[in-house]
ZAMIVEX-356153 format. One line per field, with one value per residue (C-alpha): residue in three letters; residue number from 1; x, y, z. Coordinates in nm, 2 decimals, padded with zeros to 4 digits. Each point is the difference from the previous one (the first is absolute). Layout:
! ZAMIVEX-356153
residu [ala;...]
num [NUM;...]
x [X;...]
y [Y;...]
z [Z;...]
This chain:
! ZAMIVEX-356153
residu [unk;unk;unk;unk;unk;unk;unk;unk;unk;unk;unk;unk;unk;unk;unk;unk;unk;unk;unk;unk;unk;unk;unk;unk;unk;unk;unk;unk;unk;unk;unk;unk;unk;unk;unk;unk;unk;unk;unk;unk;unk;unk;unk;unk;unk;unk;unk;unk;unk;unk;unk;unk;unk;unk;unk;unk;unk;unk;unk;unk;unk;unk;unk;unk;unk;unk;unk;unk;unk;unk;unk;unk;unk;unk;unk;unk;unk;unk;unk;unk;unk;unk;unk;unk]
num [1;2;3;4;5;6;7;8;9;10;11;12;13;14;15;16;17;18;19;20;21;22;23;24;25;26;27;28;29;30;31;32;33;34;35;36;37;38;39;40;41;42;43;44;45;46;47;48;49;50;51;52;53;54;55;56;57;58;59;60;61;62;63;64;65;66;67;68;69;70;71;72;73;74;75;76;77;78;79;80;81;82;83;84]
x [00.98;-00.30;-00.28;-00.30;-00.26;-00.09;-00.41;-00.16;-00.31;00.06;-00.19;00.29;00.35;00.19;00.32;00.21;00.36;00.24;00.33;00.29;00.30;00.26;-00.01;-00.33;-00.24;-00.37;-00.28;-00.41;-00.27;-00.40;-00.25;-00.37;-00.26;00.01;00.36;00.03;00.35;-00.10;00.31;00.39;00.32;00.37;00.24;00.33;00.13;00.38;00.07;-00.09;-00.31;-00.36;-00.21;-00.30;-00.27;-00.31;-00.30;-00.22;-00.37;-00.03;-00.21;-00.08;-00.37;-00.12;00.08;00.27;00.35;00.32;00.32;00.33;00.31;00.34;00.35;00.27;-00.16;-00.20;-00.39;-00.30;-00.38;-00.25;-00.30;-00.19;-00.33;-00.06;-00.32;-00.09]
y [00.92;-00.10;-00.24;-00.09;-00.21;-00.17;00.01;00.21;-00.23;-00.36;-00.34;-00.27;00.18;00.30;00.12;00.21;00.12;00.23;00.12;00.03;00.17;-00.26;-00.33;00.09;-00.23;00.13;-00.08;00.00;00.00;-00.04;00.13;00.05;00.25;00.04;-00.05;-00.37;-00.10;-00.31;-00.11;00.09;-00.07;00.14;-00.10;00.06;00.14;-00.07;00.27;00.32;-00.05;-00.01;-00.31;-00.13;-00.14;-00.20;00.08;-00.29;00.07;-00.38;00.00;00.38;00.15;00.21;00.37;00.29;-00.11;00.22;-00.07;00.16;-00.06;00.06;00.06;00.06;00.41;-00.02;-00.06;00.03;-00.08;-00.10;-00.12;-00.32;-00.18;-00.35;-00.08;-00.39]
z [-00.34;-00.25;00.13;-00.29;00.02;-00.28;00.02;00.33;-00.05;-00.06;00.08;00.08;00.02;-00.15;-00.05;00.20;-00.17;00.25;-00.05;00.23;00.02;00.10;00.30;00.19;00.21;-00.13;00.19;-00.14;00.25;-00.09;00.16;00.00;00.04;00.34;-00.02;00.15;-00.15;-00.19;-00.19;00.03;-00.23;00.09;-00.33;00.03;-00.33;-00.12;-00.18;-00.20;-00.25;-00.07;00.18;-00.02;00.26;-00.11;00.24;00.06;00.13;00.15;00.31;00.01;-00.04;-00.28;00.08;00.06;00.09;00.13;-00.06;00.13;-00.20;00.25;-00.13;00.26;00.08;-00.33;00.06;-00.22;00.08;-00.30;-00.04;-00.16;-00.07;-00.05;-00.17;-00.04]
């Protein structure tokens, strides 16, 4: 499994690119500093390849952001800013 983000610290949206090993449902979940879950996204992915997922900022404060990335067993934690 490979999960990059394209910019850690961004204004409007970034870029998140994951790749999977064959049909998998993968779900991305947001949250804040204090670790209020403020935005959610489950994709389900058709087959084997690398994917992309655009982050938009809308309606979120200036600050540090969380997101968790799940893949079937796989899961990774990482960490953002948005600066506006």
């Amino acid at each position: 499994m490979f999960l990059r983000m394209s910019q850690i610290l961004f204004k409007d949206e970034t870029t998140i690119t994951y790749n999977v090993s064959g049909v998998a449902t993968v779900k991305f979940e947001f949250y804040d500093a204090a670790f209020k879950l403020v935005k959610e996204e489950t994709i389900k992915v058709p087959k084997e390849g690398k994917y992309s997922y655009i982050f938009k900022s809308t309606g979120l404060a200036d600050g540090i952001y969380f997101y968790r990335f799940t893949a079937g067993s796989y899961v990774e934690v990482k960490k953002m800013a948005i600066v506006k």
